[in-house]
C-alpha positions in Angstrom: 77.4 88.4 122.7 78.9 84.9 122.6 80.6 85.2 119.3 82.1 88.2 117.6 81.6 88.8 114.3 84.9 89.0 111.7 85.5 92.3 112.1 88.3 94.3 113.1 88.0 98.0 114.0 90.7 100.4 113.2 91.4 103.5 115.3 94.0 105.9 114.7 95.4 108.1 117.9 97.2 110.9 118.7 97.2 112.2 122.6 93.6 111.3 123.2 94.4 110.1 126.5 90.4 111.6 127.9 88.5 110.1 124.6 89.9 107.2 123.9 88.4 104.7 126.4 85.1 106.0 124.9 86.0 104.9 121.6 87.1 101.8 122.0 84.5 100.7 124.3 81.7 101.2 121.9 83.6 98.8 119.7 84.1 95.8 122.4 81.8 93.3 120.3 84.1 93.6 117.3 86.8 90.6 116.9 89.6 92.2 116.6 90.7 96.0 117.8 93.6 97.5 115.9 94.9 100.7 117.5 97.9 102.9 115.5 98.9 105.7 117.9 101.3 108.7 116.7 103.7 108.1 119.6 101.5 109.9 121.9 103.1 112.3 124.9 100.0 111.8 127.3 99.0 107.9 128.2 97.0 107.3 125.1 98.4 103.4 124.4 98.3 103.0 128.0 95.0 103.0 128.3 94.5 101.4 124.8 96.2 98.4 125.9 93.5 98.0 128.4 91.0 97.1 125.8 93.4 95.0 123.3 96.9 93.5 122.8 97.1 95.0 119.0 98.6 98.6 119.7 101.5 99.7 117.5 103.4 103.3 117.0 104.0 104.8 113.6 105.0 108.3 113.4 102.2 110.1 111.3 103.7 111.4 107.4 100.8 111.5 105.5 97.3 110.7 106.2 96.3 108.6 103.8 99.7 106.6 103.9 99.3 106.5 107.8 95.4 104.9 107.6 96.6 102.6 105.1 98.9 101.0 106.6 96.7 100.7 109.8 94.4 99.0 107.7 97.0 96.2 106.7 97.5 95.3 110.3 94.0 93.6 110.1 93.4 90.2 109.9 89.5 90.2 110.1 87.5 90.0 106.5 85.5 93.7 107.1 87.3 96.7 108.8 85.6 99.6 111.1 87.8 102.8 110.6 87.3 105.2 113.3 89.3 108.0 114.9 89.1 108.6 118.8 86.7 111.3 118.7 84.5 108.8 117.3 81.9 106.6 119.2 79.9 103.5 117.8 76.4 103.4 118.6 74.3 100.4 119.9 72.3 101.2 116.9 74.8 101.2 114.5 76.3 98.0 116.1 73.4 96.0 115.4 73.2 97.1 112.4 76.7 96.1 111.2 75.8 92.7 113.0 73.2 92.0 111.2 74.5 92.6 108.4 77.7 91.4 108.4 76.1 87.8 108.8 74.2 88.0 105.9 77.5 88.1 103.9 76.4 91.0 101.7 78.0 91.9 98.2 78.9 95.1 98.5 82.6 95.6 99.0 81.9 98.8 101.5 79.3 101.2 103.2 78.9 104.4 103.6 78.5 105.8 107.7 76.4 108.8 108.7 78.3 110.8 111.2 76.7 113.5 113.7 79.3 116.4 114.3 79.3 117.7 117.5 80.7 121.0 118.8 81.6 120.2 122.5 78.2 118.6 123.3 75.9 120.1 121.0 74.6 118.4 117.9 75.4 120.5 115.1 72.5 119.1 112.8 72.4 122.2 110.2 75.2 123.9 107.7 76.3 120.9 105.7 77.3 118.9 108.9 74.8 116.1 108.8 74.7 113.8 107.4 78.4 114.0 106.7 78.4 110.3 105.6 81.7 108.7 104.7 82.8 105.3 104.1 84.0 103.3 107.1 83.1 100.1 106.2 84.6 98.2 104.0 85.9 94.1 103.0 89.6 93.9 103.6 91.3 94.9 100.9 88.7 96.7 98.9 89.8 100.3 99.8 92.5 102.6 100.5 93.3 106.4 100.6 95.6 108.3 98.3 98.6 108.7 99.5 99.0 112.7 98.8 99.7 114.7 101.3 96.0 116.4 101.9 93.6 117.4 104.4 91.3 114.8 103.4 92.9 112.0 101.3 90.6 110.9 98.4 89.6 107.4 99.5 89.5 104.2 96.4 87.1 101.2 96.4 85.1 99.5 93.5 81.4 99.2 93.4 79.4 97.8 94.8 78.5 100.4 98.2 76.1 99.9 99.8 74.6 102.7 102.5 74.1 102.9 106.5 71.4 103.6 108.4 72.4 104.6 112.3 75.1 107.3 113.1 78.4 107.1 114.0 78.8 110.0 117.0 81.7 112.5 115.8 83.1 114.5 118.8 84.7 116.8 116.4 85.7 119.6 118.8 85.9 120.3 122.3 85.3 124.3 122.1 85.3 126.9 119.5 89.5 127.0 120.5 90.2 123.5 119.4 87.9 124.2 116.0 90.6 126.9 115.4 93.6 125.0 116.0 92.1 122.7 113.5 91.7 125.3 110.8 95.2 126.3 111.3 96.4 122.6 110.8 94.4 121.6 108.0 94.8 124.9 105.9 98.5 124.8 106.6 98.2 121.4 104.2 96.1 122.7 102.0 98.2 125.5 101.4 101.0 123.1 101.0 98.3 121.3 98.2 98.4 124.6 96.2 101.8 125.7 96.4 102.5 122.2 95.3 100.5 122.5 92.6 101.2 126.1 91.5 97.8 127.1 91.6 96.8 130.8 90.6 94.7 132.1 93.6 94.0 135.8 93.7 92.6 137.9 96.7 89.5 138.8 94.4 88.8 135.3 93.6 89.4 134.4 97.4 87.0 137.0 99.0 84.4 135.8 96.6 84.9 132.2 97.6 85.1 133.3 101.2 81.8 134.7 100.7 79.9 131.7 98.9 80.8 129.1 101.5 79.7 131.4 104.6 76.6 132.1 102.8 76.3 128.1 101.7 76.5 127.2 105.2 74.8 129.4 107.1 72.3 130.3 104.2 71.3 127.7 102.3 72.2 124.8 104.0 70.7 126.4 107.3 73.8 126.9 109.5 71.8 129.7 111.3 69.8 127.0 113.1 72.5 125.8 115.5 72.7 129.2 116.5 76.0 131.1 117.4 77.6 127.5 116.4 76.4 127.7 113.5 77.3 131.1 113.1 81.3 130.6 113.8 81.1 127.2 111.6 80.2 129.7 108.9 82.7 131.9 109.2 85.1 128.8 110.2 84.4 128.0 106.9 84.7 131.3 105.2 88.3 131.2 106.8 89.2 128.2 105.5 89.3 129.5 101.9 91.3 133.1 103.5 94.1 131.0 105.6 94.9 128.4 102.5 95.2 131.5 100.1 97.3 133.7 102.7 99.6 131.2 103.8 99.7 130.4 99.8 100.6 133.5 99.3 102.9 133.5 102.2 105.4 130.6 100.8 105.4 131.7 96.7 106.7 135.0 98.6 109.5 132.9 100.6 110.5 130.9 97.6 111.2 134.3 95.8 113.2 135.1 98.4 115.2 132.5 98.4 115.7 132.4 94.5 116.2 136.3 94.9 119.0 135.9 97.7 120.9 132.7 96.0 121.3 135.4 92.6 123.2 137.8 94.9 125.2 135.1 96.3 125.5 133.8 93.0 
């Protein structure tokens, strides 16, 4: 490819030492390569470095602060944002080649994304298509800056819509699907604490029950077999964790209030 088109992709990294190569390969024929690593123990920039001179360190706060500001280290006119677990296909690519030169008037498009579970395809429960936008003009979008599982993203109209996938290497095993559950519902209980939301155990088992039997039910989950099966529950659990650990800190806030009237 003799000239790259003005494009930089954005990838955000945190000890992903045995996926990152991967990543960035698939993204060679973009101009520009922007890599913001959260000070990784293992020899994540290392290897980075090998693929472009644009690596910086920012210690990770909030999500949709931390992409944000990745995003202002470009100086190309369209930005790629991926994560490591994420790989560009030649599909996709020359599909964003083509057109990216015909200049188009949308100000961003929406990626399809398939979700894998080690290396199996999980094509059923709600997780495919699992579009989301990931590219977009300079500029034209940015994440709210809450701190959320998954930031609420900003840009005007016009969108426009992509075609070919990008690969999502979501987890390794079932193990690293569960550390992620305990991460992400740790924030969201944060979210509802924050917001002093009313969340009651009858009101949870019932929720915990609509989005097993959404996934594995009515949008198919039991397809992808026993994957599909845990990704059910997975989800099911999702809903239990954010309301025990909820539950968990209004408790320790009493506590606290309870013990400074004593001392008081």
């Amino acid at each position: 490819m003799s000239e790259k088109i003005s494009l930089s992709a954005v990838v955000i990294t945190k000890n992903e030492s045995e996926r990152i190569a991967d990543c960035l390969k698939s993204v060679t024929w973009a101009k520009e390569i922007i890599v913001l690593d959260d000070f990784s123990a293992d020899n994540t920039v290392e290897i980075a470095r090998q693929y472009t001179d644009k690596v910086s360190q920012r210690a990770m706060d909030i999500e949709g602060k931390h992409r944000n500001y990745a995003y202002a280290l470009a100086s190309q006119d369209w930005i790629l944002s991926l994560d490591a677990d994420e790989r560009v296909t030649p599909e996709l690519r020359d599909e964003i080649i083509d057109l990216l030169k015909k200049n188009p008037p949308e100000n961003g498009f929406t990626i399809p994304r398939k979700n894998f579970m080690g290396k199996v395809w999980m094509r059923y429960g709600g997780q495919y298509p699992s579009a989301q936008l990931r590219l977009f003009k300079k500029g034209k979008f940015k994440y709210d800056e809450l701190a959320e599982v998954h930031p609420e993203a900003y840009m005007k109209d016009p969108r426009g819509e992509l075609k070919n996938d990008i690969l999502h290497f979501t987890y390794r095993d079932f193990t690293d699907a569960i550390s992620k559950l305990d991460r992400q519902t740790d924030l969201e209980a944060g979210k509802w604490f924050r917001e002093k939301r009313k969340v009651g155990a009858f009101g949870t088992i019932r929720k915990m029950i609509d989005r097993f039997c959404r996934a594995y039910f009515k949008k198919e989950g039991h397809k992808d077999g026993v994957i599909g099966l845990f990704m059910a529950v997975n989800a099911g659990m999702y809903q239990f964790l954010s309301f025990a650990k909820c539950w968990e800190m209004k408790n320790r806030k009493s506590e606290v209030k309870s013990q400074k009237s004593k001392n008081d």
